[in-house]
C-alpha positions as CSV (number, residue, x, y, z in Angstrom):
1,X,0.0,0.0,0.0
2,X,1.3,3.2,-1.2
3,X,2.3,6.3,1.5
4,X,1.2,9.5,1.4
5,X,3.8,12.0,2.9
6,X,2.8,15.8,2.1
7,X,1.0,15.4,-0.9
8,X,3.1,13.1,-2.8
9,X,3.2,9.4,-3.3
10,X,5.5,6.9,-2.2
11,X,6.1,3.0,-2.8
12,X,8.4,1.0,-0.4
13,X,11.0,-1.0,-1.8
14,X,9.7,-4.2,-1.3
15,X,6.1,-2.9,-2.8
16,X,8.4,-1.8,-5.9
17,X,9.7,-4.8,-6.2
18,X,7.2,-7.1,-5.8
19,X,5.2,-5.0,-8.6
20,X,8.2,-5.0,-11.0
21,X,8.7,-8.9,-10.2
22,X,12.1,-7.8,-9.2
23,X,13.7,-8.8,-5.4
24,X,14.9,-6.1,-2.9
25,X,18.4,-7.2,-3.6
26,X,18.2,-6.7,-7.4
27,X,16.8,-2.2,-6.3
28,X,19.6,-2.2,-3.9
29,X,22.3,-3.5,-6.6
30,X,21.0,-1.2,-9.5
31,X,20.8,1.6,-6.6
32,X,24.3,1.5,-5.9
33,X,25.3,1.6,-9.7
34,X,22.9,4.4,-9.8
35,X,21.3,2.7,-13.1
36,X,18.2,3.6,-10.9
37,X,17.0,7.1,-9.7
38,X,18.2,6.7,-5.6
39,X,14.6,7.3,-3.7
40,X,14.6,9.0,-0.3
41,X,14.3,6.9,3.0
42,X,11.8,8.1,5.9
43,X,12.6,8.2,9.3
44,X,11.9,4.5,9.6
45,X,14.5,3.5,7.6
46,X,12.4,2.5,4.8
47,X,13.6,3.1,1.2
48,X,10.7,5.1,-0.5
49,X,10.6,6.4,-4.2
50,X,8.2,8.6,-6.1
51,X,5.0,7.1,-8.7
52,X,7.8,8.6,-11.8
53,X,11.0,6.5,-10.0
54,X,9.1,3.6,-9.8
55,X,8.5,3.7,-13.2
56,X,11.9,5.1,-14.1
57,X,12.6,1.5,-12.4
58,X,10.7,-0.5,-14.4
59,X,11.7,1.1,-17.6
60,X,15.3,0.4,-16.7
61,X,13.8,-3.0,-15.7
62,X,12.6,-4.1,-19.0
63,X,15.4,-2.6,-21.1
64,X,16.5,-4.7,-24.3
65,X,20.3,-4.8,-25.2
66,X,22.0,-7.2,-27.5
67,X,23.2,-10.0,-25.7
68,X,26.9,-9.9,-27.1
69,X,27.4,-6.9,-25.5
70,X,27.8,-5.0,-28.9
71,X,25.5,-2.0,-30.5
72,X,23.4,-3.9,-33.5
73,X,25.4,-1.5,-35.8
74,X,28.8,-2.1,-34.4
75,X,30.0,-3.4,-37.6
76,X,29.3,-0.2,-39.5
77,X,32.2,1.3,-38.0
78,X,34.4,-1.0,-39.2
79,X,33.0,-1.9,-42.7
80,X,31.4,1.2,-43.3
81,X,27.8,2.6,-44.0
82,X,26.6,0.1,-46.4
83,X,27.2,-3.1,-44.3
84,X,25.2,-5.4,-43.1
């Protein structure tokens, strides 16, 4: 269940997570990369972020990239503009 804390939104990081299909480990990881937008913790101790960071999360989330590592034109560099 969402918090409400002066107007704005917040999702804990276990709710994130569990919504995303991610664990708490996997927010924490990408956190400390900063591949993820960093959230605010309340006095608690819990790790809160924002409606737009949680989605900011699950964009990064379900982000395609080749599997070899490589940009799909990586080849034009080499073999120039009419390669393929």
């Amino acid at each position: 269940m969402p918090l409400d804390i002066q107007g704005v939104t917040y999702w804990t990081a276990t709710e994130t997570a569990r919504s995303l299909g991610l664990t708490r480990q996997t927010i924490w990881r990408w956190g400390q990369t900063g591949s993820i937008p960093p959230g605010r913790r309340d006095r608690r101790g819990r790790h809160l972020f924002t409606t737009g960071e949680v989605e900011a999360i699950r964009d990064y989330a379900h982000e395609l990239r080749p599997a070899n590592g490589e940009a799909p034109n990586q080849l034009r560099l080499f073999n120039g503009p009419d390669s393929r």
